[in-house]
C-alpha atoms as one frame of an Amber mdcrd trajectory, in Angstrom:
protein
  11.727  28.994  -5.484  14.144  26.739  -3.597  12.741  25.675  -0.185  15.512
  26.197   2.629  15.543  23.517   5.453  17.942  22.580   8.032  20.182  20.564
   6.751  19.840  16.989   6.958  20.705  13.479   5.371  20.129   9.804   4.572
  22.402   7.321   5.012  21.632   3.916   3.377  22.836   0.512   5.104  25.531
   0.232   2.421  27.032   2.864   3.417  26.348   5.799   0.989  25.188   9.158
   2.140  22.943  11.994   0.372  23.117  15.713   1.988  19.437  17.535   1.667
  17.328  19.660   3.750  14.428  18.806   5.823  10.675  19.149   5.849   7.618
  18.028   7.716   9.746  15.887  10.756  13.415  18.234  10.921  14.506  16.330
  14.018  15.862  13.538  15.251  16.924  10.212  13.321  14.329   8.120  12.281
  15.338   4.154  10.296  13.404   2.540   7.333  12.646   0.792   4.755  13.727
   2.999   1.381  11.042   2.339  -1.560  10.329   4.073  -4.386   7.254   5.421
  -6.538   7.188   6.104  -9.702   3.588   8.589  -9.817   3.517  11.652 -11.281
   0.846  13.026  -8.828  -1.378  11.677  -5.678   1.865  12.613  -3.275  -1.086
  13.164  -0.597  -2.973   9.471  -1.503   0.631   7.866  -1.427   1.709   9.509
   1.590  -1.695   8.410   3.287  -1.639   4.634   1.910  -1.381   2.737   5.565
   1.200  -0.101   3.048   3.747   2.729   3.073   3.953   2.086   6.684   7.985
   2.059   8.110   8.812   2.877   4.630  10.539   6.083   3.021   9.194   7.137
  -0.110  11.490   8.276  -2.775   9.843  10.111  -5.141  11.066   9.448  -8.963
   8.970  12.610  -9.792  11.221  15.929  -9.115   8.574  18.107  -7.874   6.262
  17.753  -4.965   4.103  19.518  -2.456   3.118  22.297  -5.627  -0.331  21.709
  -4.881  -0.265  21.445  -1.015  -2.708  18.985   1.156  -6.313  19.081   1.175
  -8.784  17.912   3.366 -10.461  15.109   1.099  -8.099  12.743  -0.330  -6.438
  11.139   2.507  -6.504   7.213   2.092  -6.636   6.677   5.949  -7.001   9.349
   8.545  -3.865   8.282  10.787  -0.912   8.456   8.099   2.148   6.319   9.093
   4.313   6.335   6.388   8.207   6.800   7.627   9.000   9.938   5.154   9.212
  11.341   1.904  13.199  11.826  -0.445  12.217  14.033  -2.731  14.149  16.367
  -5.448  12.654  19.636  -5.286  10.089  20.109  -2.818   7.644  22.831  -3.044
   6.078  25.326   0.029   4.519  27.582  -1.700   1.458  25.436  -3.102  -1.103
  26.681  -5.843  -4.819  24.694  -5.995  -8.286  25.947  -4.952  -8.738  22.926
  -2.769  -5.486  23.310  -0.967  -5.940  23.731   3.028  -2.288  22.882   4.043
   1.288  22.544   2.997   2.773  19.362   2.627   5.723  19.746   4.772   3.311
  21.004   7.903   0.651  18.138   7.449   3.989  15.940   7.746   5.245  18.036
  10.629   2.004  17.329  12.439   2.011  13.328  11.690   5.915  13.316  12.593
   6.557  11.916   8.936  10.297  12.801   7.569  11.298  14.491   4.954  14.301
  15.347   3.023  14.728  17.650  -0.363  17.431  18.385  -2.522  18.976  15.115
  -2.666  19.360  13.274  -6.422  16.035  11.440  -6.385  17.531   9.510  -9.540
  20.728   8.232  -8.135  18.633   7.060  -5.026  16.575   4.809  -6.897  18.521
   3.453  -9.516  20.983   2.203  -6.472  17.553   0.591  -5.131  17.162  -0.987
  -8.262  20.198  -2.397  -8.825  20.663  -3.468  -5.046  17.190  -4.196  -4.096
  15.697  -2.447  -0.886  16.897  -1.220   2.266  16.834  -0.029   5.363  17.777
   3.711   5.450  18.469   6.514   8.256  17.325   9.685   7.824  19.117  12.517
  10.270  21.013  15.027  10.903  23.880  16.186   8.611  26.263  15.811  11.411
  25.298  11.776  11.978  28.450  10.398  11.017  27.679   7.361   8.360  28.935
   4.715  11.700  26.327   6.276  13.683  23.889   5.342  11.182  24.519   2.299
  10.426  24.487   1.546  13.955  20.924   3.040  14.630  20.092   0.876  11.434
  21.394  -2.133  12.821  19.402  -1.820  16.132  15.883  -0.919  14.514  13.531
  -3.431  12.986  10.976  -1.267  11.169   8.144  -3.061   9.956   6.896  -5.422
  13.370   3.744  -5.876  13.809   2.817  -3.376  10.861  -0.796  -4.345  10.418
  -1.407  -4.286  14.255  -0.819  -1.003  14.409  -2.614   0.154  11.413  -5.715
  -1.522  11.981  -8.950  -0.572  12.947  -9.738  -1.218  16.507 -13.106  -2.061
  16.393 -15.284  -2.562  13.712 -17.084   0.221  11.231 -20.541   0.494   9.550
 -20.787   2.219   6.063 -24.341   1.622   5.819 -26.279   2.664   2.425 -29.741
   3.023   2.129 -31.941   0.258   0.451 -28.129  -1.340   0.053 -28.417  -4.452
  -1.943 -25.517  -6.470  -0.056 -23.381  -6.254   3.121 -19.784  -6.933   2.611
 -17.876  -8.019   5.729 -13.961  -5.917   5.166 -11.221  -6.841   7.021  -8.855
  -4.134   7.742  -5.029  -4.604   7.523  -4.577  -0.868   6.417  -7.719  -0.338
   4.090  -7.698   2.570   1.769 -10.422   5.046   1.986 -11.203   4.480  -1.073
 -11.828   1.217  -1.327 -15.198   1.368   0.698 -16.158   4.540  -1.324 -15.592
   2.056  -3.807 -18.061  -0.546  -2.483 -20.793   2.304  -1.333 -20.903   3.792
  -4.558 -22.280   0.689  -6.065 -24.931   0.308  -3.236 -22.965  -1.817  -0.291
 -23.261  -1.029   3.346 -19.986  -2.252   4.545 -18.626  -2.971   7.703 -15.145
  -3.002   8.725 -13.529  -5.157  10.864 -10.322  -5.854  12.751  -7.097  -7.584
  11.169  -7.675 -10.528  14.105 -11.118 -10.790  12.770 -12.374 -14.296  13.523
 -14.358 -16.829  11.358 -17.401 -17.002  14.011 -17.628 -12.924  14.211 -17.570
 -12.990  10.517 -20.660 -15.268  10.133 -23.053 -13.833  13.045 -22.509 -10.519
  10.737 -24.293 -12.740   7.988 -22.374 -11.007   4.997 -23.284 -11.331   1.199
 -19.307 -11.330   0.672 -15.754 -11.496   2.379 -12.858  -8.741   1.288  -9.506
  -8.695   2.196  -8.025  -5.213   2.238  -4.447  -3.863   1.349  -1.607  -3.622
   4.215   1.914  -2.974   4.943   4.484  -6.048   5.572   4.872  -9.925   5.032
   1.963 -11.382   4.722   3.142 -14.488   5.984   2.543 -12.416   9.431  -1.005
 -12.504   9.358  -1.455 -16.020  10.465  -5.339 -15.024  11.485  -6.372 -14.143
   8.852  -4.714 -16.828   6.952  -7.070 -19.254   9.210  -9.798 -16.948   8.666
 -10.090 -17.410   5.251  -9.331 -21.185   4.872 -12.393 -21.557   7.331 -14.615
 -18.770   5.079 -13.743 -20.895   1.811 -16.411 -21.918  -0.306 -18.909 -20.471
   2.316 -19.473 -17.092   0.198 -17.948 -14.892  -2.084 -13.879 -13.546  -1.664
 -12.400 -10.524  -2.723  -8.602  -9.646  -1.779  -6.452  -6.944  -3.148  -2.800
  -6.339  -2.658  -2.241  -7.679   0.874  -5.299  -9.456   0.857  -4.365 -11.429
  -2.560  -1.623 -12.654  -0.496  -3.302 -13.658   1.914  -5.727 -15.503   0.130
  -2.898 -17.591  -1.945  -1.407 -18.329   1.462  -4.569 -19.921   3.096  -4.875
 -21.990  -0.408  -2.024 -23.307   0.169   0.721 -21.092  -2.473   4.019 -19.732
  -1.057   5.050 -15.888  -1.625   8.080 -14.389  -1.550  10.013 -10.627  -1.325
  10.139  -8.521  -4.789  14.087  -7.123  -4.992  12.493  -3.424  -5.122   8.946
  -4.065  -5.166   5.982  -2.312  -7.617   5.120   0.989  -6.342   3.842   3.467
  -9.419   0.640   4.381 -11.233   1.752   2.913 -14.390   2.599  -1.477 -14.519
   0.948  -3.002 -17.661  -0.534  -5.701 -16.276  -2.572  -8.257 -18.782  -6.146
  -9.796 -17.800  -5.838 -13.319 -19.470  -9.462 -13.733 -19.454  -9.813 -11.228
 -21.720  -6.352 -10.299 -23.291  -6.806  -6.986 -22.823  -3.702  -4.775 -20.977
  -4.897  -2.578 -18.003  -2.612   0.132 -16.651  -2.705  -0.188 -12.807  -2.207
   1.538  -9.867   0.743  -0.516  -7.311   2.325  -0.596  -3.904   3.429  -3.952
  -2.701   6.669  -5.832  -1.315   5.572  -9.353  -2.349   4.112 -11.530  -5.013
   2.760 -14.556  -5.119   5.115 -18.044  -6.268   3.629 -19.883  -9.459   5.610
 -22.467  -8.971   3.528 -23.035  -5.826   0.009 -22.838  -7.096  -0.144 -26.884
  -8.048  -2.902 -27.830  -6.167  -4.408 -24.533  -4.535  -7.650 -24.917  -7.067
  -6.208 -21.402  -7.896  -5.419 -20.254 -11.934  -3.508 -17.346 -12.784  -5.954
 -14.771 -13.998  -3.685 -11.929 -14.462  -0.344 -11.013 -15.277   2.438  -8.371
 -15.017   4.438  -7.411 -18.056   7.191  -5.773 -16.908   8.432  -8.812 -14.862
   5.577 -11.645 -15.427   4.883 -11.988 -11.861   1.302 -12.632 -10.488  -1.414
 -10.452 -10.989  -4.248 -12.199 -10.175  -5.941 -15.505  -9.215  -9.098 -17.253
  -8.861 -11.085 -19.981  -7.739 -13.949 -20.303  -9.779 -15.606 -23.451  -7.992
 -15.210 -21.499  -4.294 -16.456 -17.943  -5.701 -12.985 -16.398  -4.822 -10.529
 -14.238  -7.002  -8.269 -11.531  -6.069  -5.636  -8.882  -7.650  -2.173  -7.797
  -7.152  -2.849  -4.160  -7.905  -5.056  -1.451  -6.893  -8.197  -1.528  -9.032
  -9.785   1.428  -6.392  -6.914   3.605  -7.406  -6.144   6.907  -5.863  -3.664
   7.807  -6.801  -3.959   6.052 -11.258  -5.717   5.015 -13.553  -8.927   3.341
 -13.165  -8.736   0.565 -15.687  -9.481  -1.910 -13.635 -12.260  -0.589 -11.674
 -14.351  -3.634 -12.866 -13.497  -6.075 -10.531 -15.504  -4.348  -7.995 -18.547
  -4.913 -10.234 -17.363  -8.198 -11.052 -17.255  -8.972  -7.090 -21.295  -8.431
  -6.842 -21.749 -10.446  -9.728 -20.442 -13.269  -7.701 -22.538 -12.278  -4.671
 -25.744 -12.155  -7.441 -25.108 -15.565  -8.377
């Protein structure tokens, strides 16, 4: 069945135009930053991923929403991605544990979306031209109009501000053999399922987390969570963990790899389109062995800059040989590009959570 929408469009800032229809958000005009993802499923964990924030999705799979929403796989419980572009978008969802359609979950969260447009075209211009801001409106915005309302946004300020917890969290576990102290610049869910599965009580705290909060808590280990934006931003916790080093075990993915290469003393620097998908070879050169892994990230880490951090390369990406991974073996600290909690992919490298309390064993 084709869905029916009002009609609506996206107008990229060079200048080229797509006619769809809209679902979830129908209204208004709403500017930026147009990504891709290359999953097959997990549209609900992708929409949910707090990194996706001021970002619009374009699917490179056709068909989405065939399965609906349900109420157990959201990666954060305030959503702020900026939309979904997809080909062929589905209302009419089949699956036992669906409780909601896609398009009126997105409705609710005033997230954007826009169907019937060619998903491929979309993304092979982001590949060849890197990424951009985008409009999405209504079909009668002229392509002047958008560029204008482009030209006067600036999506992605003060990203991990907003997507932040608060305050801080317990996740306690009974008899729990160590306390992790998280920092949150737009955690996944599933990250501290992650950590509580193997018997961690973990407590969350805020992206402006300080170094003297941190050690009244008394943690077995430090983790830096995944986030939207540059991480050049996030000059606190940059501080935070050049004061923490050496003191007791780090763990950083995505976001928090960054930010851990930062405070070492490495540069990073913008991807032209970024690795957003469920399936990047990346190879563990510990162990030569090739894991399939789970991405979403902007920025990598410079190797040219890494003279002198203490930190070695520990993984790498072969698609485009950028940083994986690093570690500091003297200071008990290592961290990962990638997603080794998943949702949505594979779960190939699910042993770096595992290899995190065998540093807080030691």
């Amino acid at each position: 069945m084709i869905y029916s929408g009002k009609p609506r469009k996206l107008i990229m800032s060079d200048g080229s135009q797509y006619y769809g229809m809209g679902f979830g958000k129908d209204e208004g005009n709403g500017v930026c930053e147009l990504v891709f993802n290359t999953s097959p499923v997990g549209y609900q964990e992708i929409l949910s991923d707090p990194s996706y924030t001021d970002q619009f999705i374009t699917m490179a799979y056709p068909l989405i929403g065939n399965y609906g929403i349900n109420n157990d796989d959201n990666e954060t419980r305030h959503p702020s991605s900026g939309g979904f572009i997809v080909r062929d978008y589905n209302d009419l969802p089949s699956n036992f544990r669906c409780s909601a359609t896609l398009s009126d979950t997105m409705k609710k969260l005033g997230i954007y979306g826009l169907t019937g447009v060619d998903t491929r075209e979309i993304i092979r211009k982001v590949r060849k031209q890197g990424t951009m801001p985008a409009v999405i409106g209504d079909d009668s915005l002229s392509v002047e109009e958008g560029l204008k309302l482009i030209a006067e946004s600036n999506p992605g300020k003060d990203v991990v501000k907003r997507v932040s917890r608060k305050t801080s969290e317990n996740y306690i576990v009974a008899d729990s053999k160590y306390r992790i102290a998280a920092v949150d610049f737009g955690m996944k869910e599933n990250i501290i399922r992650s950590f509580v599965k193997r018997s961690c009580s973990v407590t969350v705290f805020p992206y402006n987390v300080t170094a003297d909060e941190i050690r009244s808590f008394s943690p077995d280990g430090l983790f830096l969570s995944n986030g939207p934006g540059n991480p050049e931003d996030n000059v606190e916790a940059i501080e935070l963990v050049r004061t923490m080093r050496g003191n007791l075990p780090i763990l950083g993915i995505c976001l928090g790899h960054q930010i851990i290469s930062l405070a070492c003393g490495a540069k990073t620097y913008k991807l032209k389109f970024g690795h957003r998908g469920g399936n990047h070879p990346v190879k563990n050169l510990m162990t030569g062995k090739i894991e399939i892994t789970s991405q979403n990230h902007s920025y990598a880490v410079d190797e040219s800059t890494l003279a002198g951090t203490g930190l070695v390369v520990t993984h790498k990406n072969l698609l485009d040989d950028t940083i994986e991974g690093v570690m500091c073996r003297e200071d008990k600290i290592f961290s990962v590009q990638y997603h080794p909690e998943s949702c949505p992919g594979p779960h190939d490298s699910a042993y770096l959570f595992d290899e995190f309390i065998k540093l807080m064993d030691k």
